[in-house]
Residue, then its C-alpha position, 0 to 999 in steps of 0.5 A: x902121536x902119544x898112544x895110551x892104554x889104561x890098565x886096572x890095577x887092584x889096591x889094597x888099601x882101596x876097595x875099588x879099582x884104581x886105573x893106571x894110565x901108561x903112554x908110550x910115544x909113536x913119534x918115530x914111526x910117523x917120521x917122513x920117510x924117502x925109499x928109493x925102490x927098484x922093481x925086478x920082473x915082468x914089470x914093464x909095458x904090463x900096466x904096473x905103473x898105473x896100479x902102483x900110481x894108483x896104490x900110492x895116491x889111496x895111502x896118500x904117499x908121495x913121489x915118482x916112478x918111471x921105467x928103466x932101460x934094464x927093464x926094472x921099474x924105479x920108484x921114490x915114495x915119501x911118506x910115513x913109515x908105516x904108509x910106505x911099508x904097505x906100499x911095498x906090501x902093495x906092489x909084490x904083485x903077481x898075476x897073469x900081466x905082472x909079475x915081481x921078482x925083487x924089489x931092492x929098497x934104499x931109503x935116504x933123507x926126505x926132500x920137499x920135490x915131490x907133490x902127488x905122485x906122478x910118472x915120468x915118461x920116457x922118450x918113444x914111450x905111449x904114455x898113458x894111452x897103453x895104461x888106460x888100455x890095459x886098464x880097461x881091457x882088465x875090466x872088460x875081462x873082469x866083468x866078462x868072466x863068465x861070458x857074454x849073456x846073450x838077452x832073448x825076447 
């Protein structure tokens, strides 16, 4: 991708004002890039994995994720750079389930493996079913926040 800026410039010479038209390349950051990223924290069996699908699908980023038996959470993200550097933005999450407290990035050359983003589950895990749960039980408290309206008639 080619950005250009059009600048007026006076010339002497000339009454009217001329236009300088300068080009600068954007070509390197719409290079495909991979990260590898390792997620530290409060990050498992909260519903993390299901927000960061979620995020990374809206940025059109490619890759999986899947827990670790260190309690971490690994993440491979392909994209364009300035797509996965919101994703990373995105993650840091901090509230009264999530909580990050490091993540470790390692980048490495883009493969074709990747179509969508998906979870990988782990033997003994529950799934979608827990996600979906604690999505919804985060609405429900959302929408509920300033308690239940009782209706009279």
């Amino acid at each position: 991708m080619v950005q250009c800026l059009i600048q007026p410039k006076k010339n002497k010479n000339f009454p009217t004002v001329t236009r300088n038209l300068y080009c600068t390349s954007k070509t390197e950051e719409l290079i495909m890039k991979k990260v590898t990223l390792y997620i530290s924290g409060n990050v498992q069996r909260v519903g993390y994995r299901a927000k960061v699908i979620s995020i990374a699908t809206t940025l059109g980023i490619e890759g999986l994720i899947q827990n670790l038996p260190d309690g971490r959470v690994k993440i491979t993200a392909q994209g364009e750079q300035p797509e996965l550097d919101k994703l990373i933005q995105n993650i840091n999450i901090s509230n009264s389930l999530i909580n990050v407290t490091n993540i470790k990035q390692e980048y490495s050359t883009p493969s074709d493996d990747y179509e969508g983003f998906n979870k990988i589950v782990g033997v003994g895990e529950p799934e979608t079913k827990l996600d979906e749960a604690l999505y919804l039980l985060r609405k429900f408290i959302n929408d509920n926040k300033n308690g239940f309206n009782r209706q009279t008639k």
